[in-house]
C-alpha positions in Angstrom: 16.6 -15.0 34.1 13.8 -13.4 36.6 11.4 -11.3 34.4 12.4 -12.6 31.2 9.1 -14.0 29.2 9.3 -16.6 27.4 6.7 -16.7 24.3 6.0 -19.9 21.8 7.5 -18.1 18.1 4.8 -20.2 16.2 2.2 -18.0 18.2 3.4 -14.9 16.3 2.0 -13.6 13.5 3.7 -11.0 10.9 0.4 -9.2 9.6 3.3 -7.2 7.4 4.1 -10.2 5.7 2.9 -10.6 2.2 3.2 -14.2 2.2 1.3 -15.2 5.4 -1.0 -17.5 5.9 -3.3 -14.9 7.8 -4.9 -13.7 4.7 -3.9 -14.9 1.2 -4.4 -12.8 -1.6 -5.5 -10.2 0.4 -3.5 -6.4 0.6 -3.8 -4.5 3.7 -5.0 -1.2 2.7 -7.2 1.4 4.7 -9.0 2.3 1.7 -9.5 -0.6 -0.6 -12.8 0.8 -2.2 -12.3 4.4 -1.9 -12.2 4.5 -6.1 -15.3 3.8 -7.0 -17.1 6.8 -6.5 -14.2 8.8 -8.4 -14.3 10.1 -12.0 -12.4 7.8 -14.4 -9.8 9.9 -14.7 -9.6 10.3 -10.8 -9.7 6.7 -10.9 -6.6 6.0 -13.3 -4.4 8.7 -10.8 -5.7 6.9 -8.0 -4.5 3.5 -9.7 -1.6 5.2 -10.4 0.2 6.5 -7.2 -1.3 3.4 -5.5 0.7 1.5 -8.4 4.2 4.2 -7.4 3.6 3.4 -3.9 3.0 -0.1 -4.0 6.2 -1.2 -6.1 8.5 2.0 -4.0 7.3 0.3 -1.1 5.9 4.0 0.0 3.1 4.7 2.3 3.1 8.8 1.5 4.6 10.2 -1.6 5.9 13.6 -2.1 4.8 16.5 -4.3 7.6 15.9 -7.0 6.5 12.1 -7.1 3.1 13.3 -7.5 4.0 15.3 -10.2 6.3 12.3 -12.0 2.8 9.9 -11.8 1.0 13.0 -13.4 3.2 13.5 -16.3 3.2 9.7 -16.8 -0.2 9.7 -17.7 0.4 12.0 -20.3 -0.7 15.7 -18.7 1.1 18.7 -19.6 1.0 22.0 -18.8 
């Protein structure tokens, strides 16, 4: 077929993959140290809505998730 490109599949990487071979161990975040200069219990949120959006598989939560990791941790009103 004219125009059709033909491309070796072992050439092709998945970065998205958690399992490849690119970079083991390794998770793909923007911000990987952006905790450190927080307040502990800035911190423990931050740990906790990246823990929510790691196991929801969720790159941006809402404002009642946010509000379902807050009472988690034990805040009231």
């Amino acid at each position: 077929m004219p125009g059709t490109l033909l491309t070796d599949q072992s050439a092709f990487v998945d970065r998205r993959d958690p399992y490849s071979s690119e970079a083991p161990g390794r998770e793909r975040r923007q911000f990987v140290n952006s905790h450190s200069e927080l307040s502990p219990e800035a911190a423990e949120l931050a740990r906790a809505i990246d823990t929510y959006k790691l196991s929801h598989r969720r790159r941006f939560i809402n404002f009642e998730e946010m509000l379902m990791i807050v009472k988690s941790l034990g805040y009231s009103r």
